[in-house]
N, C-alpha and C positions, 0 to 999 in steps of 0.2 A: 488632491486627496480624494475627492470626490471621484471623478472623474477614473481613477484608479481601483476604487470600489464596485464602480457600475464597469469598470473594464473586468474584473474578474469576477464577479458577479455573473456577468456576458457570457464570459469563457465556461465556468461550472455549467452556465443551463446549457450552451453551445454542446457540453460532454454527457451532459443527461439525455439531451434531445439527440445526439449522434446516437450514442445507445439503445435508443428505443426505436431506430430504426428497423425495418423488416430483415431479414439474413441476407439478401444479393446485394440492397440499397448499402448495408452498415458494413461489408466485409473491412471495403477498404479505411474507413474511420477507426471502426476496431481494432486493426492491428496496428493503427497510428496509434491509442491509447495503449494498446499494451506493451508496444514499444517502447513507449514515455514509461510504465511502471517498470519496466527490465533496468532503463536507464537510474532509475529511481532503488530498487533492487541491488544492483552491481553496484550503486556507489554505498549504501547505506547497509544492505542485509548482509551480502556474502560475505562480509569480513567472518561473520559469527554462523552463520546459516552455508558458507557454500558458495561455490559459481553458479553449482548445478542445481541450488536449492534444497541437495541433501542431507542438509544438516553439518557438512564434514569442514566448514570455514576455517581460515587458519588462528584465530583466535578460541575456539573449541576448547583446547588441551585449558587453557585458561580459564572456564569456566566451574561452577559450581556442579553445572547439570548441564548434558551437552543437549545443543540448539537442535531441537523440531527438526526432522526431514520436512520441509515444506513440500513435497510433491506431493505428499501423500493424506492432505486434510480431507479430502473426498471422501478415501476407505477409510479413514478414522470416522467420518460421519454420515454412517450407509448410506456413501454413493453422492452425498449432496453436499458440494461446496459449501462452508459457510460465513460464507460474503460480509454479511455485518460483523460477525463477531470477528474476524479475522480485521475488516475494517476497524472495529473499537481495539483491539487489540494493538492494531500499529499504532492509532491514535492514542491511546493512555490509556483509556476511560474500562479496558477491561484488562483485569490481573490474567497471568501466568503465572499456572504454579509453580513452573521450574524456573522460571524468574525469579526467584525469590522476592529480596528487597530490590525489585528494577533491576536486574543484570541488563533485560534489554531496555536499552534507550528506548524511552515516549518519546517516539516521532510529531505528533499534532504538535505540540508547543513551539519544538525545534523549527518547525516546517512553517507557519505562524508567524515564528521570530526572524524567520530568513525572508520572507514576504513582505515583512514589516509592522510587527506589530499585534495588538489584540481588535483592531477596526475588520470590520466586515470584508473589507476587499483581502486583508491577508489572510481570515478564517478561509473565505472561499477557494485561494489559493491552494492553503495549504489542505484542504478537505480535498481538490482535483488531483493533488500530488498522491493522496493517501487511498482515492479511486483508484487511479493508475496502477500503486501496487496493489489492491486489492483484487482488480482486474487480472495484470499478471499473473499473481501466484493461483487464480482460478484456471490458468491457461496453460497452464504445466502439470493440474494435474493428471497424474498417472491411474 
């Protein structure tokens, strides 16, 4: 247990510290993250959001309010991705309002629970899963 903690623990600072790499140094890191969030993406978002992350998923028609074109959070927020909230958003911890009551799934818990649990090594787990797409959907935009 232990041991598994300080292993993802590792791995989180491991994705903080690739990140803050200089642009030549991190290219190749970087797109090993944002390939991890694509993987993370395809399996979880596009049902409802899209392949292409515009919104047009084949669960859409079934919705209350049809899902966010994700390419386009940028020119929704002159020009500046917005990383954290887009982060707390996957994670629970920020509402949408076209989500009404949760249409979309709060990934943190889920992500957490697949890791194993509320101990530290699964928060961290599941906080580099939720990097990942946050990463991504920054790297699509249009």
């Amino acid at each position: 247990m232990k041991s598994t903690v300080l292993k993802a623990s590792g791995i989180l600072m491991a994705l903080i510290f690739l990140l803050s790499l200089p642009w030549p140094l991190a290219t190749a890191q970087e797109m090993e993250v944002i390939a991890g969030g694509e993987i993370e993406y395809q399996s979880h978002c596009a049902v409802c959001h899209g392949v292409d992350a515009s919104g047009n998923g084949m669960m859409r028609q079934y919705l209350a309010l049809p899902p966010a074109n994700l390419t386009q959070l940028s020119k929704k927020y002159d020009g500046k991705f917005p990383f954290w909230q887009v982060y707390r958003t996957i994670d629970g911890r920020a509402e949408v309002r076209g989500h009404g009551l949760s249409q979309m799934p709060v990934w943190g818990p889920r992500f957490r629970a697949e890791s194993g649990g509320t101990d530290p090594g699964a928060k961290a787990q599941a906080a580099g899963r939720i990097l990942s797409l946050a990463f991504y959907l920054q790297h699509i935009q249009e």
